[in-house]
C-alpha positions as CSV (number, residue, x, y, z in Angstrom):
1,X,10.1,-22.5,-20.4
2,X,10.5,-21.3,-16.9
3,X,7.7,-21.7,-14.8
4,X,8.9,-18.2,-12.6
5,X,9.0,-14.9,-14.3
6,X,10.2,-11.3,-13.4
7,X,8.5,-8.6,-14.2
8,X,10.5,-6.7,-16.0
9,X,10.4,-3.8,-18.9
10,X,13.8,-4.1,-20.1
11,X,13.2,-7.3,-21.0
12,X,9.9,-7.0,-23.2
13,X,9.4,-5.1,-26.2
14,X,6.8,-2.4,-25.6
15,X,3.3,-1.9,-27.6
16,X,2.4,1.8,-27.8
17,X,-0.9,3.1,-28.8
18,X,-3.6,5.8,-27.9
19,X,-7.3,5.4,-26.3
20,X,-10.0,5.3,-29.4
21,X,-10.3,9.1,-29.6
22,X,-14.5,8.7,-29.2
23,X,-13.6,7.4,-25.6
24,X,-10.9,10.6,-25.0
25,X,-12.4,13.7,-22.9
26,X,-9.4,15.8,-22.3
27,X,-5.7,15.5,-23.4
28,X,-3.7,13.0,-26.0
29,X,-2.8,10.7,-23.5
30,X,-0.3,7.6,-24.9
31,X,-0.2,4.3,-23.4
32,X,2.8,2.1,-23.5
33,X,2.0,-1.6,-22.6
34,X,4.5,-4.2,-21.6
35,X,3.0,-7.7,-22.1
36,X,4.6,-10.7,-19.5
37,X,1.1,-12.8,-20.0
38,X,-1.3,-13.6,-22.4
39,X,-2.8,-17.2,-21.7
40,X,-6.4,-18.5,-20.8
41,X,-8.0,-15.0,-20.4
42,X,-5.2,-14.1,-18.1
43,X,-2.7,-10.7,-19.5
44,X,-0.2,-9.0,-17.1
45,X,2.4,-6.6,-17.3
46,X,3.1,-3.5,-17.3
47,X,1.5,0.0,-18.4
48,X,2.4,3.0,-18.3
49,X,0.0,6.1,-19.9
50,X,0.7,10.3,-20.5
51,X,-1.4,12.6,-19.3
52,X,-4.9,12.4,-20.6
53,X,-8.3,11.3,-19.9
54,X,-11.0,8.7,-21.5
55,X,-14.0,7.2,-20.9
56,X,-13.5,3.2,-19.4
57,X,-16.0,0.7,-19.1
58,X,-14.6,-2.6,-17.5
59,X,-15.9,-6.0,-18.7
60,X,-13.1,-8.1,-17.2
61,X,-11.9,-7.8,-13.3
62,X,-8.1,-6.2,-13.0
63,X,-5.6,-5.5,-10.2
64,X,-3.5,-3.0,-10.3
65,X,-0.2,-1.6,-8.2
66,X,0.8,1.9,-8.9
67,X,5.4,2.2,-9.2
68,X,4.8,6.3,-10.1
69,X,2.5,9.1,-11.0
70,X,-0.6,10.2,-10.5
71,X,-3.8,9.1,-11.6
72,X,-7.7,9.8,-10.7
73,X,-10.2,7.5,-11.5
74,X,-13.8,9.1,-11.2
75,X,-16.9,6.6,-11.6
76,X,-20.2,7.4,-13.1
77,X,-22.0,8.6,-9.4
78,X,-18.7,11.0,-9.2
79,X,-17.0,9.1,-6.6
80,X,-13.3,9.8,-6.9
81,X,-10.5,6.8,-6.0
82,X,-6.6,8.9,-5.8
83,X,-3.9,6.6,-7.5
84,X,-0.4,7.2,-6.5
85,X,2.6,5.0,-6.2
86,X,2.7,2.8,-3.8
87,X,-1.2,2.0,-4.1
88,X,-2.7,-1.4,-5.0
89,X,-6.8,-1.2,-5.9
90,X,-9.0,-4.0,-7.6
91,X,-11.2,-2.3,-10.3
92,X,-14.5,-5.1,-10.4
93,X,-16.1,-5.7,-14.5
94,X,-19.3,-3.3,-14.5
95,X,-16.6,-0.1,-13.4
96,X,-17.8,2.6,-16.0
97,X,-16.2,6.0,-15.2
98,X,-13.1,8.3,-16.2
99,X,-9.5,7.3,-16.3
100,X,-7.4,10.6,-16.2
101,X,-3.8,10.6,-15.7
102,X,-2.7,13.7,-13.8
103,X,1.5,12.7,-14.0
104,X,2.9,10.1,-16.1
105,X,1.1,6.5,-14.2
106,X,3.4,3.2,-14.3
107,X,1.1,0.2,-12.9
108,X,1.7,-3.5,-12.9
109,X,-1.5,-5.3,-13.9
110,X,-3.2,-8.6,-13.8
111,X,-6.4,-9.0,-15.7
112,X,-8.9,-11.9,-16.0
């Protein structure tokens, strides 16, 4: 095993699947995960979601960098936070708000 990894889609097989549809508020957004890591409450990789947007509720603490797209996340008070590429955010566990994907969103992700 190599201790040094790239992250890399063309070299994981994807997971595809859709938001629980009591979470959705507007849209049929799909979200296509690309799994590096999944050890000792750590997961990274990759994700990429459609247009679309759900509730989210965060339990876990997760960083994110934005490759494309454009997302909005809007928290419960209505504060907005703009995602587009080139952005890097840390979204804290207790985050409860909206998730809506304006263009096609590619992140990288770390979550613990």
């Amino acid at each position: 095993m190599t201790l040094i990894a790239r992250l890399n889609r063309d070299d994981i097989s994807p997971e595809t699947e859709r938001p629980d549809p009591a979470k959705v508020v507007h849209g049929d957004p799909e979200h296509t995960t690309w799994n590096l890591e999944d050890r000792d409450g750590l997961y990274c990789g990759m994700w990429q979601s459609t247009p679309g947007a759900w509730r989210v509720d965060y339990a876990e603490w997760e960083y994110v960098y934005i490759h494309s797209g454009h997302s909005v996340l809007t928290a419960e008070d209505g504060t907005q936070t703009v995602l587009r590429a080139g952005d890097s955010y840390v979204i804290r566990p207790g985050y409860k708000g909206v998730w809506e994907v304006i263009e096609t969103t590619l992140k990288d992700y770390v979550i613990l």
